[in-house]
C-alpha positions in Angstrom: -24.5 -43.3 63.3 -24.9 -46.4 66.0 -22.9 -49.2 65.1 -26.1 -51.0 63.7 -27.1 -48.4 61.7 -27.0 -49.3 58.1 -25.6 -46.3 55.6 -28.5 -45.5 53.2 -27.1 -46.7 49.7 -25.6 -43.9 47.4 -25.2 -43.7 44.0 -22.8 -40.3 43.6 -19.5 -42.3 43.4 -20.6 -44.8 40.9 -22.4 -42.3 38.5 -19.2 -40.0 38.5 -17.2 -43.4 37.6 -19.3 -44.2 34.9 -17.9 -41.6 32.7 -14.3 -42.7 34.5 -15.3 -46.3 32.6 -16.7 -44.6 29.3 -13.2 -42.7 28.6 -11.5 -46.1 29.0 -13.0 -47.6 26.7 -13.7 -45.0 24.5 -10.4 -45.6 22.2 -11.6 -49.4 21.9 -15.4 -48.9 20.9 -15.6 -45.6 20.0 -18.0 -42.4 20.7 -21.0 -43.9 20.0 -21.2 -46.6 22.4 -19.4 -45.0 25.2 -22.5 -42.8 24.8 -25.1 -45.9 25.0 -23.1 -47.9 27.9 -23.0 -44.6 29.6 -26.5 -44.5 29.7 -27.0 -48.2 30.1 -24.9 -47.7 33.7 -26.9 -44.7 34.7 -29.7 -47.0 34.4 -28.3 -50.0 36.7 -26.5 -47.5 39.1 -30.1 -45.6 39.5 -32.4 -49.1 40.2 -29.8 -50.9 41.8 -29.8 -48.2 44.3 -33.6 -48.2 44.7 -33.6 -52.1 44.4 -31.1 -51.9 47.7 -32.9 -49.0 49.8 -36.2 -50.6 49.4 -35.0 -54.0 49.8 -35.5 -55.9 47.1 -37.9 -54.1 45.3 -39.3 -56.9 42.5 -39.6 -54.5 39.9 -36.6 -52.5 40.7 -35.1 -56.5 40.7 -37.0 -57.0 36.8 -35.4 -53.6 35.2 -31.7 -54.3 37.1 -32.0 -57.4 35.4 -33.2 -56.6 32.0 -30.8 -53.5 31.8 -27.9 -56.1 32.1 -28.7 -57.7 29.6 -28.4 -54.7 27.8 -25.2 -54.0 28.9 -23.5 -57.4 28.3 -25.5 -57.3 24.2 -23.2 -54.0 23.8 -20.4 -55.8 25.0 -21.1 -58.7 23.1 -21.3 -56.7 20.0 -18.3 -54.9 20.0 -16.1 -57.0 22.4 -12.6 -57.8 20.5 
C-alpha cells in the first residue's frame, strides 16, 4: 500500500465485538435485549461502513442516524 493509500473500511472486527458487548451486558438487561442491541449494532456497523467507503453516502448518513436512535431508546429503556 503507498503511503497515501487509504485502507478500505472494514467491518469484521466490530461485528465480532458486537457479541463481545452483548455478553457484557447480558447479566444487566437480560437475553432479550442483548438480542435486539445485537442487531441494532449489526445495523450501524453495516451502514457506517458503507456511509465511510462511499463517502458520505446521504442515505447511508439518514439510516446511521435513525439506527442510533434506536440504540440509545434501548438504552434509555433499561439503563439503571
Amino acid at each position: 500500500m503507498s503511503p497515501t493509500a487509504v485502507p478500505k473500511p472494514t467491518a469484521a472486527r466490530p461485528m465480532r465485538r458486537r457479541f463481545d458487548i452483548g455478553d457484557g451486558i447480558k447479566p444487566g438487561y437480560g437475553g432479550r435485549t442483548v438480542h435486539v442491541l445485537i442487531g441494532l449494532l449489526q445495523v450501524d456497523i453495516t451502514t457506517a461502513t458503507a456511509n465511510v467507503s462511499k463517502g458520505g453516502d446521504k442515505a447511508a448518513s439518514d439510516t446511521a442516524a435513525a439506527n442510533a436512535q434506536k440504540i440509545a431508546a434501548v438504552h434509555d429503556k433499561f439503563a439503571c
